[in-house]
C-alpha positions as CSV (number, residue, x, y, z in Angstrom):
1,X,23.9,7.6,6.2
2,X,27.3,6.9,7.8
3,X,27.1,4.4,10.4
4,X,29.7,2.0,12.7
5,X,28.9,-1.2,13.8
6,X,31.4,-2.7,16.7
7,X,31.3,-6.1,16.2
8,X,31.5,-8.3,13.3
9,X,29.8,-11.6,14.6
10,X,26.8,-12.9,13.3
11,X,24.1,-9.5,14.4
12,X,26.8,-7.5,12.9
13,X,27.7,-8.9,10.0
14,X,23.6,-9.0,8.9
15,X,22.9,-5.6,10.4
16,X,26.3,-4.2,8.1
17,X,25.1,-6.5,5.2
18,X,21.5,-5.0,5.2
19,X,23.2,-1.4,5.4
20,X,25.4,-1.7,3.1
21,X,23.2,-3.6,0.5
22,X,21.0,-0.1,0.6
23,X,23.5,1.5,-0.1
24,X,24.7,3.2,3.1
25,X,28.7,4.3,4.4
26,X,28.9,1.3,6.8
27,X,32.5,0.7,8.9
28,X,32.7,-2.5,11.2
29,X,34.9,-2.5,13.8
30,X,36.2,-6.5,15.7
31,X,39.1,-7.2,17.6
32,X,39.2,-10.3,15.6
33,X,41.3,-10.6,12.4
34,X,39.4,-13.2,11.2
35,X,36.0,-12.0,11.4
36,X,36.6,-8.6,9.7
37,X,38.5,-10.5,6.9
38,X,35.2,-12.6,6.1
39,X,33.5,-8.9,6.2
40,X,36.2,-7.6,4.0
41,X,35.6,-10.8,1.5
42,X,32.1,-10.7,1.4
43,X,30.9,-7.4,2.2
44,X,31.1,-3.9,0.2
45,X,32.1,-2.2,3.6
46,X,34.9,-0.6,5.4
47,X,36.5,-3.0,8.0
48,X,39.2,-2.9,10.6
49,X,40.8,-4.7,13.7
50,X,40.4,-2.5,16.9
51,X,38.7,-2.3,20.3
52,X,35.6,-0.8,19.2
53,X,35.4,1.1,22.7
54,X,38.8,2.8,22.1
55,X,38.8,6.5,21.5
56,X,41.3,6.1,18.4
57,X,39.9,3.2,16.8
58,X,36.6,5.2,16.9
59,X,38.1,8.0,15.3
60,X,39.9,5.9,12.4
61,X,36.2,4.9,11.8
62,X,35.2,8.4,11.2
63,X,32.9,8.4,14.4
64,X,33.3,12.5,13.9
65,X,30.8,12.5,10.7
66,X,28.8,9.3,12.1
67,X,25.1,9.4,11.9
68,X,24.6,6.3,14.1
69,X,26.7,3.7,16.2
70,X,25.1,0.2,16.8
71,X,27.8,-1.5,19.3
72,X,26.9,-5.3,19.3
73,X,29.8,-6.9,20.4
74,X,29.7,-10.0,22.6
75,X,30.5,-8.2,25.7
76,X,28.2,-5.7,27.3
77,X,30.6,-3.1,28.6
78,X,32.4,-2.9,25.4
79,X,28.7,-2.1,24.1
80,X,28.3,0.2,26.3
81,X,31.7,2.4,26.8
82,X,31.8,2.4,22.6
83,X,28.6,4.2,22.6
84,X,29.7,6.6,25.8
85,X,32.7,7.3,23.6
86,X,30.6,8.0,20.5
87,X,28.7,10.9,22.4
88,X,31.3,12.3,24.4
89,X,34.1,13.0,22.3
90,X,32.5,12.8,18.6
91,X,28.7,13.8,19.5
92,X,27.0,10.5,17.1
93,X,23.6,11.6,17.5
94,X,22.2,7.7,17.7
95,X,23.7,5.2,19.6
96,X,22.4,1.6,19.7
97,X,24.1,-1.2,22.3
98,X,22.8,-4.8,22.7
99,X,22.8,-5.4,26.5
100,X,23.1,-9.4,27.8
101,X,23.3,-9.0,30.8
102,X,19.7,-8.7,32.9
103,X,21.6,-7.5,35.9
104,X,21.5,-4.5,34.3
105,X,18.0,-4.1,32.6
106,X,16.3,-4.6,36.1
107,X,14.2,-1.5,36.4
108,X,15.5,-0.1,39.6
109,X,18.3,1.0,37.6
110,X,16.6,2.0,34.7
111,X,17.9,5.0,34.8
112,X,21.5,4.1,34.2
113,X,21.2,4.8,30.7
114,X,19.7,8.0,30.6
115,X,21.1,11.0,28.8
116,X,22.6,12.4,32.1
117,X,24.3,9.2,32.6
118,X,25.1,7.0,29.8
119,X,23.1,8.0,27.1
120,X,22.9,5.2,25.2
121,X,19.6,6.1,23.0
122,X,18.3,2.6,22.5
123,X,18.9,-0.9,24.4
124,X,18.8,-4.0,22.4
125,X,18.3,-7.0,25.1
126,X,18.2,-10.5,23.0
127,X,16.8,-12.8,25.3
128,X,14.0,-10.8,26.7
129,X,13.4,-10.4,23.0
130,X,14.1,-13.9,22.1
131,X,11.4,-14.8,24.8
132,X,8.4,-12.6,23.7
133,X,8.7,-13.9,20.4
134,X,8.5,-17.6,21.5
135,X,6.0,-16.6,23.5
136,X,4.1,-14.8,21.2
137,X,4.4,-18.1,18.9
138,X,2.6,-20.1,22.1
139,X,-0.5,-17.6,21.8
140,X,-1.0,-19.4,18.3
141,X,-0.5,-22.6,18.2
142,X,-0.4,-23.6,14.6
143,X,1.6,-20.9,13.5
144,X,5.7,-21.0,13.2
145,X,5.7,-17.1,13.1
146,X,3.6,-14.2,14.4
147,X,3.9,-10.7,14.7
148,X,2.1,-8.3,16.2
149,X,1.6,-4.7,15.2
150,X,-0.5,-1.4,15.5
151,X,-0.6,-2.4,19.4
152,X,-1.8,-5.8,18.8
153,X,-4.7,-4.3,16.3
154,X,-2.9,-6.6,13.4
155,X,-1.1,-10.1,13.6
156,X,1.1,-11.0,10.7
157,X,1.3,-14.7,10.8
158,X,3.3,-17.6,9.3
159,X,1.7,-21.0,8.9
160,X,2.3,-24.1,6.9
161,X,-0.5,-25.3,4.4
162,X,-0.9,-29.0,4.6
163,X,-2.9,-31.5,2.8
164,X,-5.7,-30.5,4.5
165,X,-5.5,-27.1,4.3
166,X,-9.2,-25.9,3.3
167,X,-7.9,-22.7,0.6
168,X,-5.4,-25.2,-1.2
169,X,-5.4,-24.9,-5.1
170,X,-7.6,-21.6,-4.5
171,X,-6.4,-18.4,-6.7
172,X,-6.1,-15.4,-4.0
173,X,-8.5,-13.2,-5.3
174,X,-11.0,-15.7,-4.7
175,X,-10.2,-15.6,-0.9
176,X,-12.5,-12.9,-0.7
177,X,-15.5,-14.4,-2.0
178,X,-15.4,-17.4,0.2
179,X,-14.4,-15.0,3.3
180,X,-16.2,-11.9,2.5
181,X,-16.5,-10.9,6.5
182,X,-13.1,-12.4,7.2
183,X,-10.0,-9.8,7.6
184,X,-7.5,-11.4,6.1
185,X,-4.3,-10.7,3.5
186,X,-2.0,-12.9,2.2
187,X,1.3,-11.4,1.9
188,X,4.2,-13.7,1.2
189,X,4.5,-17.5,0.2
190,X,7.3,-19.6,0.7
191,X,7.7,-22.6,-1.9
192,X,10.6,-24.9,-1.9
193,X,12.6,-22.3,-0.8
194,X,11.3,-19.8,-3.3
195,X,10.2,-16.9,-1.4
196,X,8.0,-14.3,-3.7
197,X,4.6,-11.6,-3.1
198,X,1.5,-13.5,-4.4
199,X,-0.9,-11.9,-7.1
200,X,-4.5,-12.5,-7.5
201,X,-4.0,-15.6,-9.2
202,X,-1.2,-17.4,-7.5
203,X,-2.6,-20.5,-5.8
204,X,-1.5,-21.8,-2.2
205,X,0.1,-25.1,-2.8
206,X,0.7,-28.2,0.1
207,X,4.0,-27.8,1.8
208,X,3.7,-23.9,1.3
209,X,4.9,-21.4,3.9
210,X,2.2,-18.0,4.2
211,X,2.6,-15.6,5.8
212,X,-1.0,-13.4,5.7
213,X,-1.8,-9.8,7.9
214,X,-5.2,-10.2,9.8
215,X,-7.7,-8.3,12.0
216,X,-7.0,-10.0,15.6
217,X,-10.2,-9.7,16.2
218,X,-10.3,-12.4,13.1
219,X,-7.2,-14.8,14.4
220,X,-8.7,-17.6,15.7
221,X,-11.0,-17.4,12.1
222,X,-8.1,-17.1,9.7
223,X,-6.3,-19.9,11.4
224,X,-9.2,-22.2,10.9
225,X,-9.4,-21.2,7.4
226,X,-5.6,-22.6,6.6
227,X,-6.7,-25.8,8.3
228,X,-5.0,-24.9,11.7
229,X,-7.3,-25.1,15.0
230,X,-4.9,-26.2,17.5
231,X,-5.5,-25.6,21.3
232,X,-3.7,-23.2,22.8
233,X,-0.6,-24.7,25.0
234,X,-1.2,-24.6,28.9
235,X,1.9,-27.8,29.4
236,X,5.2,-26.6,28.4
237,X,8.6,-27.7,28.6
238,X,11.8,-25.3,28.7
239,X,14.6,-27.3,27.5
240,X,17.5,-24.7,28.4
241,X,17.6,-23.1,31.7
242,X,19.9,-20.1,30.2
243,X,19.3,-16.4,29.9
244,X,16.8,-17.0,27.2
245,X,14.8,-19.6,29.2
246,X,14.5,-17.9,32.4
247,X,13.5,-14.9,30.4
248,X,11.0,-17.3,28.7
249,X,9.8,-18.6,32.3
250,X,9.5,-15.6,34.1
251,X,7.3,-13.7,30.8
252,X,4.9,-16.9,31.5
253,X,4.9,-16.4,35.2
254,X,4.2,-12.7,34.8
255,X,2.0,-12.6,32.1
256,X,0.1,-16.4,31.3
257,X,-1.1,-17.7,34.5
258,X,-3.1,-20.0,33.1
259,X,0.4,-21.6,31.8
260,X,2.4,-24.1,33.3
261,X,5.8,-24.8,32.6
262,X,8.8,-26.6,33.5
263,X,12.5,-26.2,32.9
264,X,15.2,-28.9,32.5
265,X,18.4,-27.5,32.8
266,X,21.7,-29.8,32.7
267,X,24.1,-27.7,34.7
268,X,23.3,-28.1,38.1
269,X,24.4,-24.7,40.1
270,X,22.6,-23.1,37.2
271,X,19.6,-25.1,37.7
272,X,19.3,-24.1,41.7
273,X,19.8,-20.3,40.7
274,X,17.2,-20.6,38.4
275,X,15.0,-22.2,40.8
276,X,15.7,-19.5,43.2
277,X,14.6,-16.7,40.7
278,X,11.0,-18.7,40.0
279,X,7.8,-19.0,42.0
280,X,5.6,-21.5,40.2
281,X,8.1,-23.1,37.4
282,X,9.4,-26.5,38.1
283,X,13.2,-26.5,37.6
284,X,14.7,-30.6,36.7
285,X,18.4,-30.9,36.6
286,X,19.1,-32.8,33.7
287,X,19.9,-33.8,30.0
288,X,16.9,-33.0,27.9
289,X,18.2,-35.8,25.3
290,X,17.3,-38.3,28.2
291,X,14.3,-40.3,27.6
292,X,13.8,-40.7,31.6
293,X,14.1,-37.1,32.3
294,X,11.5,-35.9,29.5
295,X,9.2,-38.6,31.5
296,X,9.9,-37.2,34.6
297,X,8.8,-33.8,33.2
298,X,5.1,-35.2,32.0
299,X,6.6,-34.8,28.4
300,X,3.4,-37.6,27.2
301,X,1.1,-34.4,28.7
302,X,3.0,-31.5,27.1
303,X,1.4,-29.5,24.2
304,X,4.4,-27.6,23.6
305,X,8.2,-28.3,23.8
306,X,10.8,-25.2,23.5
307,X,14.4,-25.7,23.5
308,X,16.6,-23.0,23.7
309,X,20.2,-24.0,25.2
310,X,23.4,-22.6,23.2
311,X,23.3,-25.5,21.0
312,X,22.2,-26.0,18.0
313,X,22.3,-29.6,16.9
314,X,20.9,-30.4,20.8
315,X,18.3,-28.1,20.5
316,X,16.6,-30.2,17.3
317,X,17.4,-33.5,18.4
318,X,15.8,-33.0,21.8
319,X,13.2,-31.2,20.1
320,X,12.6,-34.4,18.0
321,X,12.8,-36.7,21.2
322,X,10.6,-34.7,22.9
323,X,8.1,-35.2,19.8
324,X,8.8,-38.7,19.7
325,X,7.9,-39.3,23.2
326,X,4.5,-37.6,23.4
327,X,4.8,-33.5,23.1
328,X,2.6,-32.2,20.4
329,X,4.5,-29.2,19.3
330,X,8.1,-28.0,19.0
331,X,9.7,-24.6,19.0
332,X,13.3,-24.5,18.4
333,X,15.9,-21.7,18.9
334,X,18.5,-21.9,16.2
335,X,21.5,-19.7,15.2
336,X,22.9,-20.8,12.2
337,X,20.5,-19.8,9.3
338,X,21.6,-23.2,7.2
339,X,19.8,-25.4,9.3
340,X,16.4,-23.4,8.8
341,X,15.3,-24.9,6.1
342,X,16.4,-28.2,6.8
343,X,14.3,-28.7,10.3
344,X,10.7,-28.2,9.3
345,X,10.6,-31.4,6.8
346,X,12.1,-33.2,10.1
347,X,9.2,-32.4,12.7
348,X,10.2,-29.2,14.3
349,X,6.7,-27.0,14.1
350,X,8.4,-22.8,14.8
351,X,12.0,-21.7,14.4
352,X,13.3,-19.2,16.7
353,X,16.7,-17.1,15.3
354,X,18.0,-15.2,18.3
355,X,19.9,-13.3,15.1
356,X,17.2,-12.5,13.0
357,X,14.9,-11.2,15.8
358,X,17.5,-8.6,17.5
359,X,18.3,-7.6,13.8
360,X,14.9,-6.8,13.4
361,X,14.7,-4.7,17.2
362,X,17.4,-2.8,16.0
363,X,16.2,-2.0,12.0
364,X,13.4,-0.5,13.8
365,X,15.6,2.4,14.7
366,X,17.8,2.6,11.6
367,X,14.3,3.1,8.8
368,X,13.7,6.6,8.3
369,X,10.4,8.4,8.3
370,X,7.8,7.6,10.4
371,X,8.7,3.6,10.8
372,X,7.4,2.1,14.0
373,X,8.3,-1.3,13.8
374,X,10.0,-3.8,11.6
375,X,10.6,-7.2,11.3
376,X,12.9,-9.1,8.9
377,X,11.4,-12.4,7.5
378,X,13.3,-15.3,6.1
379,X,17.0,-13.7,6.9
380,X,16.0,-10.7,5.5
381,X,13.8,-11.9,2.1
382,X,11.4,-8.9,3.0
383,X,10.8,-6.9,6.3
384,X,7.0,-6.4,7.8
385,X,6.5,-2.5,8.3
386,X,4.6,-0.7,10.5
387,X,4.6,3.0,8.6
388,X,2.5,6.3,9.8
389,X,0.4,8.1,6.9
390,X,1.5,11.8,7.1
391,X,0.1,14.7,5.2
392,X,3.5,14.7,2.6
393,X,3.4,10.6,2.1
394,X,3.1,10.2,-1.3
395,X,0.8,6.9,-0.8
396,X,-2.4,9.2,1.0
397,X,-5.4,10.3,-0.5
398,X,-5.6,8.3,-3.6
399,X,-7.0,4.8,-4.2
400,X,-4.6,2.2,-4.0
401,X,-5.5,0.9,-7.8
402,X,-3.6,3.8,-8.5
403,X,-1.1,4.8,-6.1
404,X,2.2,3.2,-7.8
405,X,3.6,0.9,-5.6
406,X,6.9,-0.4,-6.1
407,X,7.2,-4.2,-7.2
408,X,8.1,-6.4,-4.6
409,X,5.5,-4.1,-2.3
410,X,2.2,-5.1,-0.6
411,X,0.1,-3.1,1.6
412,X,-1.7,-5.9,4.4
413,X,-3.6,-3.8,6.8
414,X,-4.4,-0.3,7.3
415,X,-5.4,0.8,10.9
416,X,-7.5,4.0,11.1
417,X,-8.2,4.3,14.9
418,X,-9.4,1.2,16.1
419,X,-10.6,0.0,12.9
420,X,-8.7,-2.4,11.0
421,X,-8.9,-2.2,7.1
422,X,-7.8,-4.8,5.0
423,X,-6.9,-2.9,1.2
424,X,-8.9,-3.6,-1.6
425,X,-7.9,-1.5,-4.6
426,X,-10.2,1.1,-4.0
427,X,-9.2,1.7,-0.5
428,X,-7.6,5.4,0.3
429,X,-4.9,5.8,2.9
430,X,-5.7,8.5,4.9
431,X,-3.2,10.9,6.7
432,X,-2.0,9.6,10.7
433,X,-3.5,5.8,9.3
434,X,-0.9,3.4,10.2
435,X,0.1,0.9,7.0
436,X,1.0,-2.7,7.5
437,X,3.3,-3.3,4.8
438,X,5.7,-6.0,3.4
439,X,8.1,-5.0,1.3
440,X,11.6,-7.5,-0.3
441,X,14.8,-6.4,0.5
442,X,15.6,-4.1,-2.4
443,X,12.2,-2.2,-1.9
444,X,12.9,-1.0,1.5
445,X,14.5,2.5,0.6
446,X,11.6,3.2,-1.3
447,X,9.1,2.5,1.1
448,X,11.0,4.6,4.0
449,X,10.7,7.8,1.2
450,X,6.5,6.9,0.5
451,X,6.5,7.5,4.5
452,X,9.1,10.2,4.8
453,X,8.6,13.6,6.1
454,X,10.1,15.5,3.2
455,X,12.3,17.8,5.6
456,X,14.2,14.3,6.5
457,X,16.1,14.2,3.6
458,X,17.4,17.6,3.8
């Protein structure tokens, strides 16, 4: 597959490095010399410096015999006019633009980008994305990741196994014997940085990172089982009154009324605007690294802190203050993957990268056969996949003990319906089941072929 990608910051850079790694014809177009020579050094991809919304500089990309454009520079109309560009005058048949700005997402104008108008074929927003994941991550408290898929039928989950996690030191296999009416599937374990896919006999260790597939009906269960049966958060603090935390605050007003949150936000105009756009959030104006305004927001009654300003080292250390003076829980949006690793061992309970999350939005539309959502874990260790069973799948009708799955491959769930079936090796995928699978990075390609409609690759 031939694709362009306009814009070579940090989305672009990982969306070209996971498309090239699988071995696809990838181009990246930036304006900036310096950023496509750090492509060029690091990258096996074509790069050049150009206006990615220019005619030319689309053509010198080969945008006539381009499968798929994904325009995710930093400004929104570049975005857009690349991709009106792409199907006008070279006819790319997919076209992908990440969108910023809300004032154009509101639905009165949702038809903007229809096919009549500017038929851009999918809209990547990252703070209305940003903000359902954070506030999927408030529904389980306990967890520092969680996924839902097969319309909410299945939640993969991340938590952290402490010392009193009950299934410590217990060989998987065994899981099932202590559970035996408990829908659960431990899928990926995260040790000192080690990522890897469990077998029967790997044991769950304190300071481990598990991610497991369960019914949903089972959540509350499974939770329990790994030691975690925290209430769930009806205080919160916004520290970050930007895009991303009025996105945050207006999904809780619409959808959690049982929530109640406040903002602190430092500029002040910014802070009345927001104000103005809410109905029952309470907007502070003010530094969320001061002790007296974290006091003034009732920080001693919060269960839940979440700080998502444009800073990094601000958004952990306010996280951390906020901790220290009485919230419960931190959620913390970070952009550079380095300090990932380094902020759980500090405090910080959930990680939020506004990178990794619109990466996996737009994956979703780049897997072939019949994908229908993915999500990359651990800057792309693995991707979660949500696959449709079809007649020509290679993986239906045939017990799973002897269906040959790749290594590095793990099937969590299978939803038939509204049953949810966790896999056993005697379990048979049936045709139009949908698989919940995880697979590592170099497994992907094969997975999207188990799933494919043979005709696709013609």
């Amino acid at each position: 597959m031939k694709v362009i990608v306009c814009g070579a910051g940090q989305v672009g850079s990982n969306i070209a490095r996971y498309l090239a790694s699988e071995g696809n014809n990838v181009t990246v177009i930036d304006h900036s010399p310096e950023l496509i020579q750090r492509i060029s050094d690091t990258l096996d991809v074509q790069a050049m410096v150009g206006h990615a919304s220019h005619p030319d500089v689309l053509e010198a990309a080969g945008a006539g015999e381009t499968d798929m454009i994904i325009a995710v520079t930093q400004i929104d109309e570049i975005n857009m006019v690349a991709c009106e560009v792409a199907h006008a005058l070279f006819k790319v048949p997919t076209k992908i633009a990440r969108v910023r700005n809300q004032s154009y997402l509101k639905p009165i104008w949702a038809d903007l980008f229809s096919r009549d108008h500017m038929p851009i074929d999918v809209i990547i927003s990252p703070e209305i994305a940003v903000a359902r994941a954070i506030a999927r991550r408030l529904q389980v408290p306990g967890a520092f990741d969680m996924i839902p898929l097969a319309d909410g039928k299945v939640r993969v989950v991340g938590v952290l196994c402490t010392e009193t996690c009950p299934v410590l030191h217990t060989p998987l296999r065994q899981l099932t014997g202590l559970f035996p009416d408990l829908g659960l599937e431990v899928v990926a374990i995260i040790r000192n940085d080690r990522s890897f896919i469990p077998g029967g006999d790997d044991q769950m260790l304190p300071g481990d990172e598990v991610y497991f597939a369960c019914d949903n009906r089972h959540l509350n269960r499974a939770m329990a089982a790994f030691g975690h049966e925290e209430v769930e958060a009806r205080r919160i603090i916004i520290l970050g009154g930007g895009n991303i935390g009025l996105c945050l605050a207006e999904e809780l007003e619409a959808k959690y009324p049982q929530v109640t949150a406040r903002i602190i936000e430092m500029n002040r105009s910014r802070a009345q605007f927001v104000a103005q756009r809410l109905s029952r959030t309470m907007v502070l104006h003010g530094d969320g690294l001061d002790p007296e305004i974290l006091e003034e927001a009732n920080v001693r009654a919060t269960e839940t802190v979440v700080a998502v300003t444009n800073d990094d080292e601000g958004n952990i250390l306010s996280s951390l203050l906020a901790k220290r003076h009485g919230a419960k829980r931190a959620i913390t949006l970070i952009n550079k993957a380095s300090y990932t690793s380094l902020v759980s061992p500090l405090g910080i309970d959930a990680v939020v990268s506004p990178r990794a999350i619109t990466v996996s939005n737009i994956l979703q539309y780049v897997r072939r056969g019949r994908i229908r959502a993915v999500h990359s874990l651990r800057d792309g260790f693995a991707e979660v996949i949500e696959a449709e069973a079809l007649e020509t799948s290679a993986v239906v009708n045939t017990p799973l003990r002897e269906v040959k799955l790749p290594s590095g491959v793990i099937v969590g769930a299978i939803v038939r319906g509204d049953e949810v079936i966790i896999p056993r090796p005697a379990t048979v995928i049936r045709p139009k089941d949908r698989v919940i699978i995880l697979a590592t990075a170099g497994q992907v390609k094969k997975v999207e072929k188990m799933f494919a409609v043979r005709l696709e690759f013609f």
